[in-house]
N, C-alpha and C positions, 0 to 999 in steps of 0.2 A: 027296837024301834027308836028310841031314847037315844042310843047312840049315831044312830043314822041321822037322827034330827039334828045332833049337835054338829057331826060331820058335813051337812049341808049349811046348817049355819054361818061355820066358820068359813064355808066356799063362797057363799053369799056375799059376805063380810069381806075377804078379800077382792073379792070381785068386783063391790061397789067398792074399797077403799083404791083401784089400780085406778079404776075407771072415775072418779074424784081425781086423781091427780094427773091424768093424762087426757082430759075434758080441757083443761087447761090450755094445752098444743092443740087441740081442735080449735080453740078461739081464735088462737098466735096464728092459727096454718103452718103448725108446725109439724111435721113428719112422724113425732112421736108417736101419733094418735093411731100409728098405723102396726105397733107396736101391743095395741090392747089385743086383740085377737088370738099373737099367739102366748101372752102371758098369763089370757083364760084359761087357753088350752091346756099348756105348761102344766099349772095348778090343778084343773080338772083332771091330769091324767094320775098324778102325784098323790094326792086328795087321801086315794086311798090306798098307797103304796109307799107307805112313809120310809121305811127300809131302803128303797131305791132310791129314792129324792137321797136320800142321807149318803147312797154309793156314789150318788151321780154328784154331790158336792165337795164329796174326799176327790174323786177323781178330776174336778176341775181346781181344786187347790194348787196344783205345781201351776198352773197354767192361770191364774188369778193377774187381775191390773189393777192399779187402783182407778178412779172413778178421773178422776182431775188429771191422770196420762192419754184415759181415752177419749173424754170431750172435753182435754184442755181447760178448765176449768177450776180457780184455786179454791179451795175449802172441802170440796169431795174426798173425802181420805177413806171411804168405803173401797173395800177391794172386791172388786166385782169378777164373776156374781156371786161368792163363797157368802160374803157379808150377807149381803141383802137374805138371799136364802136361808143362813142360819140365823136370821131374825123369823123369818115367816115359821120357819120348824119349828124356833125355840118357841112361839105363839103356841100355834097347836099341842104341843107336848103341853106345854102351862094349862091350855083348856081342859086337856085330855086326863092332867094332871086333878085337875078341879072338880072333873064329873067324877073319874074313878079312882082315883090314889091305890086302891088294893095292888095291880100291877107294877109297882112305883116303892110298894114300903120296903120287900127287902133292902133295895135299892138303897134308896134314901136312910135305913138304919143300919148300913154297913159299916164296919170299921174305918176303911179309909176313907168316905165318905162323910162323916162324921167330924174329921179335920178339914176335909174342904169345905167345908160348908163355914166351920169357926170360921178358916182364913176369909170366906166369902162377908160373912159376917162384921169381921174385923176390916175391911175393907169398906164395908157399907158404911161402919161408923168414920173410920178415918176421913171418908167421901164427905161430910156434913159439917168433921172439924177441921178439912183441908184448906189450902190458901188460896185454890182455884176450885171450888167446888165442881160446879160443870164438866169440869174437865176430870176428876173424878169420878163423877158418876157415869161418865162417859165411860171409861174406861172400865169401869165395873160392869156397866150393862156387853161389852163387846167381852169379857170373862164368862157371863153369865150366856152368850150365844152362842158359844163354842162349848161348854160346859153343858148346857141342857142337852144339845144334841148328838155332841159325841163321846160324851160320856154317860149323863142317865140315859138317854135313849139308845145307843149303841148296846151299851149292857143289857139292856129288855131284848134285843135281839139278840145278844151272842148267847143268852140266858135259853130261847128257845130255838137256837140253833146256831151249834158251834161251827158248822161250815161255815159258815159267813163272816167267820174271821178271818179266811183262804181270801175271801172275795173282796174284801175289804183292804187285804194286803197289798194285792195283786193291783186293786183299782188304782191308789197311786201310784205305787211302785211303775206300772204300765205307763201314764199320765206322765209322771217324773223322769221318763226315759225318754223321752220325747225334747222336753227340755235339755235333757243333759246331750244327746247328741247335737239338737241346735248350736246349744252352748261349745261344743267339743269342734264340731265345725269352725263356728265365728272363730275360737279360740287358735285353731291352727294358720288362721293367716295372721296372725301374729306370730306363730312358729313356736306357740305355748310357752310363751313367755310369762315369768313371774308375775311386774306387774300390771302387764294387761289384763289377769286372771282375776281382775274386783272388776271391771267392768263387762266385762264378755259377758255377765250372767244376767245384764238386762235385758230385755226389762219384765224376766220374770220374779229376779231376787235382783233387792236392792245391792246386794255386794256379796262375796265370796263368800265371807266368814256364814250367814245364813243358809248356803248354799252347798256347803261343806259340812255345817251338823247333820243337814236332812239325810246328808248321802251317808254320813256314820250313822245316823238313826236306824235305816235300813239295812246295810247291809248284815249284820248279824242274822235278823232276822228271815233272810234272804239266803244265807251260808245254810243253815240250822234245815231251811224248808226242801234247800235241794239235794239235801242224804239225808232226807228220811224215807223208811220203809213204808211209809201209809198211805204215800203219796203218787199216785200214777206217774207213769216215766213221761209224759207231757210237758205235766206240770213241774217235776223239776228238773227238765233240761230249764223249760223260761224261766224256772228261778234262778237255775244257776248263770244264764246269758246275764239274766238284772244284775245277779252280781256280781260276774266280771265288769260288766259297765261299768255301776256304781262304784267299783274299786277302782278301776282306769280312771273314774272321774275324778274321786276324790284324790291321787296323785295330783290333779294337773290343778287341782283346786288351792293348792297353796295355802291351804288355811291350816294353820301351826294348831291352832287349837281343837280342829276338828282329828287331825292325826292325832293328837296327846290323848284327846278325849275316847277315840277310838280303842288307842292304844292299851290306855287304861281302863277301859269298861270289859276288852276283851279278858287282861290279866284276872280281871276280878269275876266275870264268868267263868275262867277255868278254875276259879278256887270254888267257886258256889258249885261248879260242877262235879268235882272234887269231894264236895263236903267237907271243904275246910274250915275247922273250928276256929270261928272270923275272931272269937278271945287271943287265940295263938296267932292271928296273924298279926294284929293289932297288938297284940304282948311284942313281937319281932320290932313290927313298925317302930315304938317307942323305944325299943332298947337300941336302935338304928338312928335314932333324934338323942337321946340323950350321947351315944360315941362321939355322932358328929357336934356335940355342941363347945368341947375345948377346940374345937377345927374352926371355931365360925367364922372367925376373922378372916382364914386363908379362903373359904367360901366366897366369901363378902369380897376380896380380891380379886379372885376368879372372875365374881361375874362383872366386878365391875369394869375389869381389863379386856371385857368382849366389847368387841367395836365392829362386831358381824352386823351390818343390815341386813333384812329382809333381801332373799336374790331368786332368781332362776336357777343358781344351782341347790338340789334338794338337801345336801350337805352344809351349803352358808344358811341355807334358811331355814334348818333346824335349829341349826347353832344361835343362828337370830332371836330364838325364845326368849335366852335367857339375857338379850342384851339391854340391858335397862340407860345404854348410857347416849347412845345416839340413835336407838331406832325408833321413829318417830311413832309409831305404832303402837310401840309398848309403853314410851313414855307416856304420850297420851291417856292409854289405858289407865297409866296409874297415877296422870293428874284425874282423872272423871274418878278413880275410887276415892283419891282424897276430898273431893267435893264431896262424894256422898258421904264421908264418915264426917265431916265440916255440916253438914247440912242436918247429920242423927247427933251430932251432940248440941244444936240448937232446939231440937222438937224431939226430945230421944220416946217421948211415948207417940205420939202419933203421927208422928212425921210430917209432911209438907202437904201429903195426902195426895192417892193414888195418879202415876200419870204426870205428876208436876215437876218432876226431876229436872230435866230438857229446859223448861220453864227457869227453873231457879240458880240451875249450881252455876251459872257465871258468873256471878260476882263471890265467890268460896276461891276462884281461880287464884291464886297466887302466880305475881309475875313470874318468877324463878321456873314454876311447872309448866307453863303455857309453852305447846311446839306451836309446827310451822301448821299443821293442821288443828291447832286450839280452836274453837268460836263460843260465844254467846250465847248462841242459838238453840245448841242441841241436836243441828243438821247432820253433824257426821256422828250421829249412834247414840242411846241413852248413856244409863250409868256403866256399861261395859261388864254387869255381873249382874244375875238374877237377885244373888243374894243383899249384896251392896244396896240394891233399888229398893228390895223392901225395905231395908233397914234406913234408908233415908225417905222412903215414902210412907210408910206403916208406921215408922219406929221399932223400937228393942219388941214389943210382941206381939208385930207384923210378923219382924224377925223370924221368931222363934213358931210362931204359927204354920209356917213354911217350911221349915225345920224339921217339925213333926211330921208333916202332911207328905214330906219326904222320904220320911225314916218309914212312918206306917204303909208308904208303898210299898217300899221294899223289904222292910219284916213281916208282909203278910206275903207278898211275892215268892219270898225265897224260902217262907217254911213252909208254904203251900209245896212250892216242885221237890222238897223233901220230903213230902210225904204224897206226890202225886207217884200214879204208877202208868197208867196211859202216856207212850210215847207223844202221841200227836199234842196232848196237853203240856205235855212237858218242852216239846219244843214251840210252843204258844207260848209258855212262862217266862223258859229260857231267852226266847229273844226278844220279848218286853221288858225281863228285868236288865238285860245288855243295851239294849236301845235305848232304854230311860236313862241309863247309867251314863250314857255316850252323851248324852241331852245335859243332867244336872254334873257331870263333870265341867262340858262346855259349857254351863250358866258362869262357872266359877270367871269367865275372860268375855260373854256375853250374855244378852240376854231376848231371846225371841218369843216368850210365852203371849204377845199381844199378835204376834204375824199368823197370818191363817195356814201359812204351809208349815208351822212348826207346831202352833196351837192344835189342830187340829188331829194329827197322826198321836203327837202326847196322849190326850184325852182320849183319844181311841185305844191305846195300848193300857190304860190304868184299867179302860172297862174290860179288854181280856183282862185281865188280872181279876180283876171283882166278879164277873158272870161267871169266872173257874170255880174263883173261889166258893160263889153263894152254889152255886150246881155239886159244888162237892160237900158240902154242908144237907143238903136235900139225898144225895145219895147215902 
């Protein structure tokens, strides 16, 4: 009864809060007003079907605007309707959180968990000694909406039923296909050309390079679901169609860093699949750094005598990675990282605080490093590395807090599927730990953990990882 009361409460509560702001356009004669009716209903159906509101906002994620594209309007950076929604969910869980925590603690006292919360932590404080505060706590409360939802509350679901990590794949994946053909379309009347390949992706990705991780995000996870044996021949012919798409796409996607990133999370899946003793691989790696370091100089030559731009053919524009000396892409790149290490040796503990990068690193610019797409602004992309950001936003144990919360993903990840014996588990591990892999490889050249299409599948994939993990601990 207690909880029925609190669940009508908070319907209540939402209901007079739409109906307070939308009373407003009833004054103006404004159309909005015509708008309350069905976002009772919405809510009323939701209410108590929280599991689907939560599928029904991953599957609107590819398909997301922001708020100031759709009524034209500057200051709305909400991306509707993902945002908006995973503030009202993250609500409810908080209440849900408040009346009963019992369903919530393994949760909340799990391993990896435990480091997200530090970083969340360490963020809150930076937020109070930042140089923009607002914009700070901004920034932490849109972490904490994507966090509540699709991580602790995704896990209480995947905890009571591991299907629904099928459903949850699938919801994007489905949604994101939609787009990508859009995209594939617009794309061919330009005859899939290189650089028309950063704008063709509007207006549901800002540019290629975010649109490119997503597609390496999935696709492992996509390979992995359509040969296995657990899974009706339905299901994975449509997995395997998502991932020929998603692989077509990501070709035509052009983004260097989502192929490298790909590339390399796949190697490193087949070593974890392997069971390779990651001391002996990492023994190799170094003994492979220390040969090449009487070479460094003729290294150093090499790449600086590459004068490849960025092209249409997939040959120059591999080659374009490593060209640091006129492709405006990469050089920029590595003016935005010097800003931010310019910006961690001014505030090396707490950085500038969460979010103010964009904000600040203009004047860090040094003439010499400024291209033809340099600005002030921060309009073309933050700091261009997950890692860089903290370490100029958090400071040295933002840093390091990130670091961990990294590592302890995937040292619980990958000694779980060594000692997991259930295929369908294993291939849930497998391609959350390959996915994430494709994700913080890509942080290394970008960084999207604040965009709802990238934030939101992330945080979904750590809670497979934790609901495996806390379910095998109870077994």
């Amino acid at each position: 009864m207690k909880a029925k009361f609190i669940e009508n409460f908070i319907a209540v509560f939402f209901i007079f809060l739409f109906g307070l702001v939308f009373s407003r356009g009833l004054i103006d004669g404004s159309g909005l007003i015509l708008t309350i009716p069905f976002i009772v209903l919405f809510f009323s159906y939701f209410l108590n079907r929280l599991d689907k509101l939560l599928l029904f906002i991953i599957f609107c994620a590819p398909f997301s605007l922001r708020l100031s594209e759709l009524f034209k309007v500057e200051g709305l950076d909400l991306l509707f309707p993902t945002e908006p929604l995973l503030f009202g969910l993250m609500s409810i869980i908080i209440f849900k959180m408040i009346y009963n925590i019992s369903p919530f603690k393994e949760i909340l006292s799990h391993y990896i968990s435990f480091f997200i919360f530090m970083y969340l932590v360490w963020m809150l404080f930076c937020s109070f000694t930042s140089t923009m505060p607002l914009i700070s706590l901004k920034l932490l409360i849109t972490r904490l909406w994507y966090i509540f939802p699709c991580f602790i509350f995704a896990t209480l679901i995947f905890i009571k039923d591991q299907n629904k990590i099928l459903y949850f794949v699938f919801s994007y994946s489905i949604s994101f296909s939609f787009v990508i053909i859009y995209t594939l379309i617009k794309h061919s009347a330009y005859f899939f050309s290189g650089p028309s390949s950063n704008w063709v992706v509007a207006p549901f990705f800002d540019d290629h390079t975010s649109y490119g991780a997503m597609l390496a995000f999935f696709i492992p996870i996509l390979f992995l679901i359509s040969f296995s044996k657990k899974i009706n021949s339905w299901l994975k012919l449509l997995s395997f169609i998502l991932f020929s798409l998603f692989f077509i796409a990501i070709i035509f996607s052009y983004t260097r860093a989502a192929w490298l990133s790909l590339f390399g999370a796949i190697v490193l899946g087949f070593l974890i699949k392997l069971k390779i003793n990651f001391r002996h691989f990492f023994g190799i790696f170094l003994v492979f750094v220390i040969i090449l370091l009487p070479f460094r100089s003729q290294v150093y030559s090499v790449i600086s005598d590459n004068k490849q731009d960025s092209s249409s053919s997939y040959l120059e524009h591999i080659q374009s990675m490593y060209n640091i000396k006129s492709d405006a892409s990469n050089m920029e790149r590595i003016n935005r990282w010097k800003c931010a290490v310019e910006m961690f040796k001014e505030k090396p503990i707490v950085g500038y605080g969460p979010g103010t990068y964009q904000f600040q690193y203009g004047v860090f610019q040094m003439h010499e490093d400024k291209t033809i797409i340099s600005t002030n602004g921060g309009d073309m992309g933050n700091a261009h590395s997950e890692y860089l950001s903290a370490l100029s936003e958090t400071g040295f144990i933002g840093f390091l807090l990130l670091i961990f919360m990294i590592i302890s993903i995937f040292y619980k990840s990958i000694l779980l599927y060594y000692h997991e014996s259930d295929e369908m588990k294993k291939i849930y591990l497998l391609g959350s730990i390959i996915g994430l892999l494709t994700y913080f490889i890509h942080g290394l050249f970008n960084n999207f953990l604040d965009l709802d299409k990238a934030a939101i599948p992330i945080w979904f994939f750590v809670a497979i990882i934790v609901s495996l993990d806390i379910k095998k601990v109870k077994t």
